[in-house]
C-alpha positions as CSV (number, residue, x, y, z in Angstrom):
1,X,-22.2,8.0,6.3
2,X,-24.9,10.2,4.4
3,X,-22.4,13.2,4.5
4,X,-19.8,11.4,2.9
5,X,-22.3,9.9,0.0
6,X,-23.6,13.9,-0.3
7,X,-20.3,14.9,-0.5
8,X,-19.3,12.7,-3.3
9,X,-22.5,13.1,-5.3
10,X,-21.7,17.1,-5.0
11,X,-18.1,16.1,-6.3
12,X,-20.1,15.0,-9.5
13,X,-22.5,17.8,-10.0
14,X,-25.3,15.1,-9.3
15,X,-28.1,14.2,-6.7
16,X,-28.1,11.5,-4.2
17,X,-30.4,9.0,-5.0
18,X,-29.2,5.7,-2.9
19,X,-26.1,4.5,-1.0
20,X,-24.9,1.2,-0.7
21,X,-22.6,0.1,2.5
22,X,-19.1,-0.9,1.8
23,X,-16.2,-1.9,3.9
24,X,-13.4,0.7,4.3
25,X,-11.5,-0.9,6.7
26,X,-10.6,0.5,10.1
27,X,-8.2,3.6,8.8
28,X,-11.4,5.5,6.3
29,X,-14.7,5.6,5.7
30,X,-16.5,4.2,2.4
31,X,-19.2,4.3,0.7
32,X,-21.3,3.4,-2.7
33,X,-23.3,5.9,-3.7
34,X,-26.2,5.7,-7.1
35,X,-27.2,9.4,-8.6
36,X,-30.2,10.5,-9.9
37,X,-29.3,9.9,-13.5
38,X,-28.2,6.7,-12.5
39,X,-24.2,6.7,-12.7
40,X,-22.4,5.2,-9.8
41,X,-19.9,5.3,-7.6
42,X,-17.3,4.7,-4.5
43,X,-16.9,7.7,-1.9
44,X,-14.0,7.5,-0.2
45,X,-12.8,9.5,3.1
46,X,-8.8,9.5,4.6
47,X,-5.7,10.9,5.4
48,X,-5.2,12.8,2.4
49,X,-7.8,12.2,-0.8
50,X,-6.0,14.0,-3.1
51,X,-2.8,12.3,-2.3
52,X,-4.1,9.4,-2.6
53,X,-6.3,10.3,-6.0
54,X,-2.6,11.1,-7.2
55,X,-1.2,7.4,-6.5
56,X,-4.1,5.8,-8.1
57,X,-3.6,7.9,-10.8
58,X,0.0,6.8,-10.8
59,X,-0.5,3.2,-10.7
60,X,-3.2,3.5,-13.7
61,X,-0.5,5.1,-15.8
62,X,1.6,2.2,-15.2
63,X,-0.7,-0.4,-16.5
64,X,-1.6,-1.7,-13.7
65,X,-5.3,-2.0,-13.1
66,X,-6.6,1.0,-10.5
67,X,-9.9,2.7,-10.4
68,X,-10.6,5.6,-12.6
69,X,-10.7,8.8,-10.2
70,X,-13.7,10.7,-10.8
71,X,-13.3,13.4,-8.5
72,X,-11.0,14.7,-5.4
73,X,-10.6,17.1,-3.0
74,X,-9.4,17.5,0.7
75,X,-12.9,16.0,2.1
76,X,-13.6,12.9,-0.4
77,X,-12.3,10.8,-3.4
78,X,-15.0,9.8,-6.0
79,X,-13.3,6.7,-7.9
80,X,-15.3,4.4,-10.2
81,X,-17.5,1.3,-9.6
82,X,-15.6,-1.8,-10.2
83,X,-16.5,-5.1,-10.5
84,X,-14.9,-7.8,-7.6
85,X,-15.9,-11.1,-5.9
86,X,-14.4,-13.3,-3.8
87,X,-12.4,-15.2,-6.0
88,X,-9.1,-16.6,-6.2
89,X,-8.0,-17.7,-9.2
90,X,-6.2,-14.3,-10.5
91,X,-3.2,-15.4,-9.2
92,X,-1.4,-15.0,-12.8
93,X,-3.5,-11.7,-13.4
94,X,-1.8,-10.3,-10.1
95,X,1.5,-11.3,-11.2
96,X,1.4,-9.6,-14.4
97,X,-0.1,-6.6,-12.8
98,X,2.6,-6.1,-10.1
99,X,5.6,-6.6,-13.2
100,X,3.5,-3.5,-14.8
101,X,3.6,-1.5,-11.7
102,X,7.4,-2.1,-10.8
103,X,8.5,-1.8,-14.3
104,X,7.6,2.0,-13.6
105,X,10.7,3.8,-12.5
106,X,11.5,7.1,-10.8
107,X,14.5,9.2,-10.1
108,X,15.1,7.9,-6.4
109,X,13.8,6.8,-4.1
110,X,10.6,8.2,-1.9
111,X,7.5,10.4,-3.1
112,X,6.6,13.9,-3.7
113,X,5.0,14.2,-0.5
114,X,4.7,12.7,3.1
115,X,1.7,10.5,3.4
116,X,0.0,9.0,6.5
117,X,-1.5,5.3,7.8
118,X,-4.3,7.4,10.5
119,X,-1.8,8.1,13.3
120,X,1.1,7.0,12.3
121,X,3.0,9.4,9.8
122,X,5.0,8.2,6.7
123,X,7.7,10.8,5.7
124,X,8.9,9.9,2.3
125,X,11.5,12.7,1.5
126,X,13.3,11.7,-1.6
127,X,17.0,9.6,-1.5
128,X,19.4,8.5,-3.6
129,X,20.7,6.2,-0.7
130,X,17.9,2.9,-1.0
131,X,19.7,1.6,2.9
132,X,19.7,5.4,4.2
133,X,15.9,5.7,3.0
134,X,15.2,2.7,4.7
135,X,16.6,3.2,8.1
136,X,15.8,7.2,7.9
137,X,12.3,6.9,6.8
138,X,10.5,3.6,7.4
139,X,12.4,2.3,10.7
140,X,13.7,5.2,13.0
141,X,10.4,7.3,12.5
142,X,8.9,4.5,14.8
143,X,11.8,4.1,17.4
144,X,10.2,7.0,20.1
145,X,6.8,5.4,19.9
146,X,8.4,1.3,21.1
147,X,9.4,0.2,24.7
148,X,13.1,0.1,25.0
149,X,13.5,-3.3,24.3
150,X,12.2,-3.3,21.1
151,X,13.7,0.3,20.0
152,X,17.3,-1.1,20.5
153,X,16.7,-3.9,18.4
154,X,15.0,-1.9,15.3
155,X,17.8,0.7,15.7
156,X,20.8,-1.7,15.3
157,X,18.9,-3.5,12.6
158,X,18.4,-0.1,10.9
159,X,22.3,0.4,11.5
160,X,23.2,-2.2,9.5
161,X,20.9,-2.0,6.2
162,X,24.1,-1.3,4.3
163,X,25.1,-4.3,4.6
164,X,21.6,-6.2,4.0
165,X,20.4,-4.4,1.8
166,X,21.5,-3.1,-2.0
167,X,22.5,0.1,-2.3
168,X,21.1,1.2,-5.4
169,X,18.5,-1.0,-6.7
170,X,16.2,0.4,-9.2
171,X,13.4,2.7,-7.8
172,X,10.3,0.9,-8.7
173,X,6.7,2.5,-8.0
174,X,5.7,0.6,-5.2
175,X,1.9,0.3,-4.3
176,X,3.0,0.4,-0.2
177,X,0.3,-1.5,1.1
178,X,-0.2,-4.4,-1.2
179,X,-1.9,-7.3,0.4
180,X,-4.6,-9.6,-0.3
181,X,-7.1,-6.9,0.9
182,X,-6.3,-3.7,-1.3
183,X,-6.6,-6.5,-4.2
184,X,-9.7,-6.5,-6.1
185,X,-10.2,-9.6,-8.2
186,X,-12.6,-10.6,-10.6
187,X,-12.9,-14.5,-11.1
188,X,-9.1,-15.0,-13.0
189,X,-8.7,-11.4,-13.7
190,X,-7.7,-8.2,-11.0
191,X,-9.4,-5.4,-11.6
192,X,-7.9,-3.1,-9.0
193,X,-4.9,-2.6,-7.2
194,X,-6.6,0.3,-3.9
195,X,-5.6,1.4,-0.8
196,X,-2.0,2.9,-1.9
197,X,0.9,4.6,-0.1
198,X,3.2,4.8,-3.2
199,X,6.1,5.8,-3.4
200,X,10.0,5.1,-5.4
201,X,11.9,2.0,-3.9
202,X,13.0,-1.3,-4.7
203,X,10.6,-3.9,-6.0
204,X,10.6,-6.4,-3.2
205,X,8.8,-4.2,-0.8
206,X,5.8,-4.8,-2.3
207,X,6.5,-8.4,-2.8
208,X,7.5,-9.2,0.9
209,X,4.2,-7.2,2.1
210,X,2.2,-9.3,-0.2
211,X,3.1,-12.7,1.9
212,X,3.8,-11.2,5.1
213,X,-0.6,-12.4,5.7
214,X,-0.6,-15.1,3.4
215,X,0.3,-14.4,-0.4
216,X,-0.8,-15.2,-3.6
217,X,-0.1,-19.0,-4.9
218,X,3.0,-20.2,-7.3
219,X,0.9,-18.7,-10.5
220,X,2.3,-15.3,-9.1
221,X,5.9,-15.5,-8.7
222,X,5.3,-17.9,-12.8
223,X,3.7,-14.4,-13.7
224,X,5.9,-12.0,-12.3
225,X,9.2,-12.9,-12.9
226,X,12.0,-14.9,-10.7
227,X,13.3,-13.7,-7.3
228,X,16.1,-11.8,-7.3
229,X,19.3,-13.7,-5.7
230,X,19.2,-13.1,-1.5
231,X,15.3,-12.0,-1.5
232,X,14.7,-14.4,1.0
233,X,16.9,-12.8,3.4
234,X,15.6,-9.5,3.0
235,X,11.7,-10.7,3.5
236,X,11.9,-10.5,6.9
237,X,13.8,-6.8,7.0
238,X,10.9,-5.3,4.5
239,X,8.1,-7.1,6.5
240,X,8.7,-5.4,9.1
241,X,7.9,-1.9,8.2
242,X,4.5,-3.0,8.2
243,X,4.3,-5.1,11.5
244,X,5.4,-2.2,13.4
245,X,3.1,0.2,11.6
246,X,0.0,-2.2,12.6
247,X,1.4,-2.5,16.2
248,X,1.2,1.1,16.4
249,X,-2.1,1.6,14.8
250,X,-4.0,-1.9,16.6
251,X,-1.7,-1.9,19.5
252,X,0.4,-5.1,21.4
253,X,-1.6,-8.0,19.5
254,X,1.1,-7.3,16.6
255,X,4.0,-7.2,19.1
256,X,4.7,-11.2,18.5
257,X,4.5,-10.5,14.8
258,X,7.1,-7.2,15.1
259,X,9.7,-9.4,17.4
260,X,9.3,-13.0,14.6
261,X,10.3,-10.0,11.9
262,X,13.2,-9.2,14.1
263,X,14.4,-12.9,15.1
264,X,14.5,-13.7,11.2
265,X,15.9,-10.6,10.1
266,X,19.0,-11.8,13.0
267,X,17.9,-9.0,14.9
């Protein structure tokens, strides 16, 4: 862990004077770091850094809260300090902060580059197609890594998206990953949204990841804004990008959780 807090404090052109553990989670390495003229920070390791600095970056220009990025480059990500605790009154605040992300719109769906999970790829070459983009890039990517049971089902799920899914919805910036964990709150207020794999798509990606382990109370959805009509059924079709990404990455524990996805999206 000292390499990654000496990296980060030669990012700022200062000298490590203290680290303080942190919690990255299972996919990066993190670490707080205190300089010699005092200033502080959060080192951060990964797929891609600068990628990532980019999203944050992105989401910040949005409104949405995000750390300030302090520096980048293909080893580290510097961000700023901020304030969290454990709790869970900023229900509202999240709402209002998820509106200000998705009210951010690009010119089709996908990103500007491919991004990664550890292992487990993400291509997000750009569509005008929302079903195609869906299928192509978030479903079939994962069919040669699943037994055959399983592929067969995710492929003829995948094959019919254009008729579950809109065509053309408006390509909101999507965090990628937003669940309670990449979520820092402050007492009422959030004062980061971390962690991202952003990219172009429609809004209730984000929306069905953020209950797919429990989401945010009623002051949310009062904050954000209603459900579009026939959201419910396409919960279960965007939830389960993500159970099939953490059965790849944390292995056949998530297999229950991939095949409930399936059963409720009628696959």
């Amino acid at each position: 862990m000292t390499g990654l807090a000496e990296i980060g404090a030669d990012l700022l052109g200062g000298r490590l004077a203290g680290t303080r553990a942190m919690n990255g989670g299972q996919l990066s390495r993190l670490v707080g770091i205190v300089l010699a003229d005092g200033r502080e920070a959060v080192v951060k390791d990964g797929p891609d850094p600068l990628a990532e600095a980019a999203m944050l970056r992105a989401i910040a220009a949005s409104g949405a809260p995000a750390p300030r990025i302090l520096a980048a480059d293909a080893r580290a990500l510097v961000m700023e300090r901020l304030p969290a605790d454990a709790g869970s009154g900023a229900d509202a605040d999240l709402g209002r902060a998820v509106a200000r992300l998705h009210a951010a719109t690009g010119a089709r769906y996908g990103w500007d580059r491919d991004y990664a999970f550890g292992s487990v790829a993400i291509p997000n070459g750009a569509s005008a197609d929302w079903p195609a983009f869906f299928a192509e890039r978030r479903l079939a990517p994962h069919l040669p890594h699943l037994e055959p049971g399983l592929a067969r089902r995710v492929e003829a799920l995948a094959a019919a998206l254009p008729a579950r899914l809109p065509a053309r919805p408006r390509p909101a910036l999507l965090h990628g990953d937003l669940w309670s964990g990449n979520v820092l709150r402050h007492g009422a207020r959030v004062t980061g949204l971390i962690d991202p794999a952003c990219h172009y798509g429609h809004a209730e990606v984000d929306l069905a990841m953020l209950a797919l382990f429990g989401g945010p109370g009623p002051g949310f959805r009062a904050a954000y804004g209603p459900a579009e009509p026939g959201f419910a059924e396409r919960v279960p079709i965007y939830q389960l990008w993500p159970a099939l990404v953490h059965l790849r990455l944390f292995g056949s524990g998530y297999r229950s959780l991939v095949e409930a996805r399936l059963a409720a999206a009628g696959a």
